[in-house]
C-alpha angles and dihedrals in degrees: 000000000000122000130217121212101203110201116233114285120183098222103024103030118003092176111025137243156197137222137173123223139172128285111265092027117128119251080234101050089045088058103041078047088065105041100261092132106210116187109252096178089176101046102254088298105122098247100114143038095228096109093046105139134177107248091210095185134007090030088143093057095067129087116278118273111247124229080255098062103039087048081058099043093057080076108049116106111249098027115188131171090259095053127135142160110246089225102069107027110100121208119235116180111286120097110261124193117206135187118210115216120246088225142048145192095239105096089180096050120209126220115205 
């Protein structure tokens, strides 16, 4: 199973962490699995920004970014090259690290 090494964030993860989770599982679903709770405002369908994350290493081992997605991503705050949306990256079998970013673009945050 792959692991993924999450950066320190102060709300989601102070400290880091890392988890491991099955291949063809969402970055999203492995860390709501494990209790990260990353805001998914629009509930994993690909119709918000709110679960962009910065895929730090292993980026090429996920599935490819629709024209969706990427259509979606153009609007996330802190947009870097190895940007996705949790929701839709799905993990192979190959380690990632993320970063999650500190902002969003959800003013009314949703706790789930």
């Amino acid at each position: 199973m792959p692991i993924i090494k999450i950066l320190p964030h102060p709300e989601y993860c102070p400290q880091g962490t890392e988890i491991q989770a099955l291949p063809g599982t969402t970055i999203c679903e492995a860390l709501l699995d494990h209790e990260i709770e990353i805001e998914h405002a629009c509930d994993m369908s690909c119709a918000c920004t709110t679960c962009h994350v910065i895929v730090r290493s292993g980026i090429d081992s996920l599935n490819e970014a629709t024209e969706e997605e990427e259509d979606l991503l153009d609007k996330a705050w802190g947009l870097e090259p190895q940007s996705r949306l949790s929701c839709q990256a799905r993990l192979a079998k190959q380690d990632l690290t993320i970063e999650i970013p500190r902002y969003t673009i959800n003013h009314a945050r949703e706790h789930h």
